[in-house]
ChimeraX commands (.cxc) that place a marker at each C-alpha (Angstrom):
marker #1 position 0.00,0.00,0.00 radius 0.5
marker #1 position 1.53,3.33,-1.08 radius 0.5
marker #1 position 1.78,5.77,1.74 radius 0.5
marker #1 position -0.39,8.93,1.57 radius 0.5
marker #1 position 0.57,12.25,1.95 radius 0.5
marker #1 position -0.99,14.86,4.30 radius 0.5
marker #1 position -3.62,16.97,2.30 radius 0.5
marker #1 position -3.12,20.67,1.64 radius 0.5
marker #1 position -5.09,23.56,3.51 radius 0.5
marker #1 position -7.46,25.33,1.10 radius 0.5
marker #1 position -8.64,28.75,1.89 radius 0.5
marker #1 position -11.96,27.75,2.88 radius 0.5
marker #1 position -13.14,31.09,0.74 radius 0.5
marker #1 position -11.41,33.54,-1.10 radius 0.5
marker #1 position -12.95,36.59,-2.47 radius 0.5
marker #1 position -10.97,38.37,-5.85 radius 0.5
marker #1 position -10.99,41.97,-7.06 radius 0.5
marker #1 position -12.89,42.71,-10.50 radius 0.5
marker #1 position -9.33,42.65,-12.06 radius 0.5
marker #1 position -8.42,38.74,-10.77 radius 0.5
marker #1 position -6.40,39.99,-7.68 radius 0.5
marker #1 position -6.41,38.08,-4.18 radius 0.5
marker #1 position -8.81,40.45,-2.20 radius 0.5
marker #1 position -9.31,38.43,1.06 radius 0.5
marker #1 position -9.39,34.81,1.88 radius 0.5
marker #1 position -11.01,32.66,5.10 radius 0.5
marker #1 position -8.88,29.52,5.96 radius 0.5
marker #1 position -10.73,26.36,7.36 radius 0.5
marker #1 position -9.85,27.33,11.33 radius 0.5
marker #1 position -11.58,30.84,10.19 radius 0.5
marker #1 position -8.77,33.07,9.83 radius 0.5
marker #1 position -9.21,36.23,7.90 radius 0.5
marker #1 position -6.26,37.45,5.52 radius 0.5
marker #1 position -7.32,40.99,3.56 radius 0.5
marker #1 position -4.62,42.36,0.96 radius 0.5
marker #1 position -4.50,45.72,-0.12 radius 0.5
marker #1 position -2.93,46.91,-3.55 radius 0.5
marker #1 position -1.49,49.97,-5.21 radius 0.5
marker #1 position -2.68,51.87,-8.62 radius 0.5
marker #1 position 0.11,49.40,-10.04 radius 0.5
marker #1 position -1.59,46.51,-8.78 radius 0.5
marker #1 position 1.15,45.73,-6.56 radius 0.5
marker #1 position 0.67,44.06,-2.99 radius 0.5
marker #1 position 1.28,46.63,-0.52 radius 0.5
marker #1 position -0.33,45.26,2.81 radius 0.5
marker #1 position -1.90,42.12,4.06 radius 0.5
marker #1 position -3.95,41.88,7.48 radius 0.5
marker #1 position -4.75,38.61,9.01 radius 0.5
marker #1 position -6.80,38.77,11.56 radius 0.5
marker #1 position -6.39,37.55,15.11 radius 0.5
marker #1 position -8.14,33.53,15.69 radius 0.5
marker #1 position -8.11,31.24,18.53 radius 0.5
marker #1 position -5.20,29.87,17.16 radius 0.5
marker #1 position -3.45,33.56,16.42 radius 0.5
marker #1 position -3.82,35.83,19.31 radius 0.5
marker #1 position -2.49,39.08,17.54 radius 0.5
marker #1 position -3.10,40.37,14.06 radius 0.5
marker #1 position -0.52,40.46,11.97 radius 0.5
marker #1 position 0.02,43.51,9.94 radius 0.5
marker #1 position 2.44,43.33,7.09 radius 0.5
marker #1 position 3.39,46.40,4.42 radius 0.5
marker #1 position 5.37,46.52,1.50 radius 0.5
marker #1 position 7.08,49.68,-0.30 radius 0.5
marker #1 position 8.47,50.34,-3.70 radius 0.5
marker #1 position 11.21,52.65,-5.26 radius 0.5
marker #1 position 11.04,54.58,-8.26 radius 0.5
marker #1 position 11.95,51.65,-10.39 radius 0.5
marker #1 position 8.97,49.82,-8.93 radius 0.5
marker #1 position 11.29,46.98,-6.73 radius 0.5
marker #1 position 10.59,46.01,-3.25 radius 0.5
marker #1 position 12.43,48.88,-0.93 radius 0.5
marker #1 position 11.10,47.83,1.97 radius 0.5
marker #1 position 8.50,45.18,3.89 radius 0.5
marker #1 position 7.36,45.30,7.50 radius 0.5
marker #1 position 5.81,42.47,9.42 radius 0.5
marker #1 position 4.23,43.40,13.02 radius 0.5
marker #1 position 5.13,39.68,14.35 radius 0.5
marker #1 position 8.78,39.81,12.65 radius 0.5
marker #1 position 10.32,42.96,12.46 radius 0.5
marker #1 position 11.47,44.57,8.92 radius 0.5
marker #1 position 13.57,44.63,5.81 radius 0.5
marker #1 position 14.94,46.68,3.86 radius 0.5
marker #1 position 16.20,46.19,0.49 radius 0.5
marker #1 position 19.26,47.55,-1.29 radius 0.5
marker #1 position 20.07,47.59,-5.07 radius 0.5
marker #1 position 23.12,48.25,-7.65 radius 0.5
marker #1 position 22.98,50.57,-10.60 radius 0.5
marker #1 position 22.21,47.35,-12.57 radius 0.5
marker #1 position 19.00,46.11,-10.78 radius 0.5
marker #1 position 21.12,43.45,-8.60 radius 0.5
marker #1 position 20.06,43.23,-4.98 radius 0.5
marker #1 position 23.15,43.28,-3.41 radius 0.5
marker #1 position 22.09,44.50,1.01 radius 0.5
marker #1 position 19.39,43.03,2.71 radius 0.5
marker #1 position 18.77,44.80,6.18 radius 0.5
marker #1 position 16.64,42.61,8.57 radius 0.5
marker #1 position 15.65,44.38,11.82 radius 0.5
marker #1 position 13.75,43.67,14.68 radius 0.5
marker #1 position 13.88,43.26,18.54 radius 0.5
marker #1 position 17.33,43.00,19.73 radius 0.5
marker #1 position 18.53,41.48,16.94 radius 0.5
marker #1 position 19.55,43.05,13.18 radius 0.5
marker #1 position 20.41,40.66,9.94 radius 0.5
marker #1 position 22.59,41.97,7.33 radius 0.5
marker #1 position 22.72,39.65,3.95 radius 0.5
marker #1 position 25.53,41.32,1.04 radius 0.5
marker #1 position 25.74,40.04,-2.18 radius 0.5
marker #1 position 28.90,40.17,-4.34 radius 0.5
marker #1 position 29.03,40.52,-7.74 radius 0.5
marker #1 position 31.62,39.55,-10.51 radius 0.5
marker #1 position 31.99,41.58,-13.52 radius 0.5
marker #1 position 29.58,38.82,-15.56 radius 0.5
marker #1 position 27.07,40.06,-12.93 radius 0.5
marker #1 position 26.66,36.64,-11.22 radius 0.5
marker #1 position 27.06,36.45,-7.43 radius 0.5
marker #1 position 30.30,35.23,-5.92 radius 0.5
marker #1 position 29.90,35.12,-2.46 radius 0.5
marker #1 position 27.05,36.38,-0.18 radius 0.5
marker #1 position 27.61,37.53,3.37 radius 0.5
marker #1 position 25.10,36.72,6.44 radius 0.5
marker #1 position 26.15,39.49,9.66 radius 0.5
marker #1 position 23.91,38.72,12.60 radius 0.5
marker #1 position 24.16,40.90,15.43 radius 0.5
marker #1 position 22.44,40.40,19.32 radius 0.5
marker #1 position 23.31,42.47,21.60 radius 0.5
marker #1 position 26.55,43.86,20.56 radius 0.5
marker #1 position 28.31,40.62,19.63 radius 0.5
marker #1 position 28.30,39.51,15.68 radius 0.5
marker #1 position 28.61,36.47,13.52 radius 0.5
marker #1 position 29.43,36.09,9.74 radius 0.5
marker #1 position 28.32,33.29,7.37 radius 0.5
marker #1 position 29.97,33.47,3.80 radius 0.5
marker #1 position 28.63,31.82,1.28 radius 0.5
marker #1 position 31.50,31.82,-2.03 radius 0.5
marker #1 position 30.56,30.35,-5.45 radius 0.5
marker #1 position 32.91,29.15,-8.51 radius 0.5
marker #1 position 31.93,29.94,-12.25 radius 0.5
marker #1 position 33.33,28.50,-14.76 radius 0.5
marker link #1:1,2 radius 0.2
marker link #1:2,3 radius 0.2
marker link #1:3,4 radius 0.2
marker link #1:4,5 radius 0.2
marker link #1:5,6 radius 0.2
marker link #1:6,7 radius 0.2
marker link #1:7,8 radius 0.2
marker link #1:8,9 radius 0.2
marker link #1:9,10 radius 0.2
marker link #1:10,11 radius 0.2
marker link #1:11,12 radius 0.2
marker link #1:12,13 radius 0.2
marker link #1:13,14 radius 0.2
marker link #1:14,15 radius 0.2
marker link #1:15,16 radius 0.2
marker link #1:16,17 radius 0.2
marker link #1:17,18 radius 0.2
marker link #1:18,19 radius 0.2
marker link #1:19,20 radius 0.2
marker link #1:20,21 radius 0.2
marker link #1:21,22 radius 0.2
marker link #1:22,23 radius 0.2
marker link #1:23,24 radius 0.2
marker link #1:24,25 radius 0.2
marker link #1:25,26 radius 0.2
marker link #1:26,27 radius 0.2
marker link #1:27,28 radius 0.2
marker link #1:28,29 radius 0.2
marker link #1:29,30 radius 0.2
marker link #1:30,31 radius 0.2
marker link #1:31,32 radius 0.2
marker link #1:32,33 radius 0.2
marker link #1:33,34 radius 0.2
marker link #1:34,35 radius 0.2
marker link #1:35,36 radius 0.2
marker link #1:36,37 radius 0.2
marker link #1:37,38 radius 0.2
marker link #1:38,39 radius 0.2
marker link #1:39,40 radius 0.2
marker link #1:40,41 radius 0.2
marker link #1:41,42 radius 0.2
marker link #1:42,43 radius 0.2
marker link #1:43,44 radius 0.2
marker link #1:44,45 radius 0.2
marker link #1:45,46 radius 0.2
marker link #1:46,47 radius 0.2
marker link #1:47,48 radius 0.2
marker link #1:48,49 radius 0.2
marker link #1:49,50 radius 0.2
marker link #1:50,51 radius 0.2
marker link #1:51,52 radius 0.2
marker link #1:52,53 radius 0.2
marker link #1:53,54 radius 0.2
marker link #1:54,55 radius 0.2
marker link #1:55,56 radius 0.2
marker link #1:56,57 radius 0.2
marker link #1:57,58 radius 0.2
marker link #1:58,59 radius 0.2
marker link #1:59,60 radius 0.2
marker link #1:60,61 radius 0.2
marker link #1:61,62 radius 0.2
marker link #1:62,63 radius 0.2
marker link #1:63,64 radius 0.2
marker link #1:64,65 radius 0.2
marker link #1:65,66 radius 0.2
marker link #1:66,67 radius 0.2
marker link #1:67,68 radius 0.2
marker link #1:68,69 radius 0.2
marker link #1:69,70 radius 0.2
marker link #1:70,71 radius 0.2
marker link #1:71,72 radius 0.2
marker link #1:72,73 radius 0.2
marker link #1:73,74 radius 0.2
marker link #1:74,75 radius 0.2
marker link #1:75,76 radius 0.2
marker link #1:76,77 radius 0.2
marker link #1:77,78 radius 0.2
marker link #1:78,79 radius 0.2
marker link #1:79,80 radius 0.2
marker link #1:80,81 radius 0.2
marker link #1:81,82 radius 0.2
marker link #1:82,83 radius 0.2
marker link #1:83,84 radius 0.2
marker link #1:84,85 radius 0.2
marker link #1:85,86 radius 0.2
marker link #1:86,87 radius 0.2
marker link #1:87,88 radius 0.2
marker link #1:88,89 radius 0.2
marker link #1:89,90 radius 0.2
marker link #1:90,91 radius 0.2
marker link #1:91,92 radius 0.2
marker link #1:92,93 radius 0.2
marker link #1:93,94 radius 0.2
marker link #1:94,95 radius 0.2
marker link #1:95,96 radius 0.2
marker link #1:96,97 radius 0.2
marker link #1:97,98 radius 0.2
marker link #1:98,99 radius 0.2
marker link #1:99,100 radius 0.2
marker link #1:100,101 radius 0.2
marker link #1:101,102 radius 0.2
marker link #1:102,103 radius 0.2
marker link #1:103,104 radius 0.2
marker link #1:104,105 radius 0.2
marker link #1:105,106 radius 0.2
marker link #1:106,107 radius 0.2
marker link #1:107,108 radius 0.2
marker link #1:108,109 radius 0.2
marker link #1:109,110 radius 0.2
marker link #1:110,111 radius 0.2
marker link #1:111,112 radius 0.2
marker link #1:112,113 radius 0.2
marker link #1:113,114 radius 0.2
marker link #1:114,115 radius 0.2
marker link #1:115,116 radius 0.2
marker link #1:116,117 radius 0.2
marker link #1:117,118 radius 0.2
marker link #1:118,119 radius 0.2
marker link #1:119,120 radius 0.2
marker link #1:120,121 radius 0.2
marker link #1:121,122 radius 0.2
marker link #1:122,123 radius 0.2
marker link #1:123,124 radius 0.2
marker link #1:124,125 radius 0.2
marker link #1:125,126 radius 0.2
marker link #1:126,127 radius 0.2
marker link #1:127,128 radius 0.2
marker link #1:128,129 radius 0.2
marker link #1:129,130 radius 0.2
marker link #1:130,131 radius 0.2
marker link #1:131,132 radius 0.2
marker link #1:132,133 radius 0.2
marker link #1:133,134 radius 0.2
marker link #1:134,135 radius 0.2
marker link #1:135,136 radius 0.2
marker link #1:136,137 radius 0.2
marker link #1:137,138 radius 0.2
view
């Protein structure tokens, strides 16, 4: 007998704008998520709303530069982010911030524009670690 898989949680309901985007959705335990979009039909906040389960609502936002990439997301349960970009579109800083902790991901790039190493900084409470990631092209 071939072993089953759990199944996959459906939204229980999901409600769409009149141009096809995600408006809100209710999951099977009753959860409410609501998403809110731009003139550019771009995400730019979600709220799910508090359950049994959930005791908070979770707010999250996102924000766009000029060139219309993510600058910046914020999560009420998990801090922020903010994104940094090169002249050529590349991401190449990630700032992750919240509580006592910050997150700092670089990305390097070689003159072909692929990445060569990225760098993870984590920093509690005045001490810091680094995690490099390097990679080879041939």
């Amino acid at each position: 007998m071939a072993a089953r898989s759990a199944p996959v949680s459906l939204p229980a309901k999901r409600k769409f704008t009149r141009s096809g985007e995600l408006e809100s959705s209710v999951d099977a335990a009753g959860g409410v998520t609501k998403i809110n979009y731009d003139a550019l039909r771009r995400p730019i906040g979600t709220t799910r709303a508090a359950t049994a389960a959930m005791t908070a609502t979770i707010l999250t936002s996102t924000y766009y530069d000029e060139r219309g990439r993510v600058s910046k997301t914020t999560d009420s349960s998990a801090g922020s982010r903010q994104y940094h970009y090169l002249p050529t579109g590349e991401p190449f800083e990630i700032d992750v911030l919240g509580g006592s902790q910050t997150r700092q991901r670089l990305y390097h790039f070689g003159s072909l524009g692929r990445a060569t190493d990225i760098q993870d900084i984590s920093t509690t409470g005045g001490s810091s670690t680094t995690n490099e990631q390097k990679f080879r092209w041939d």
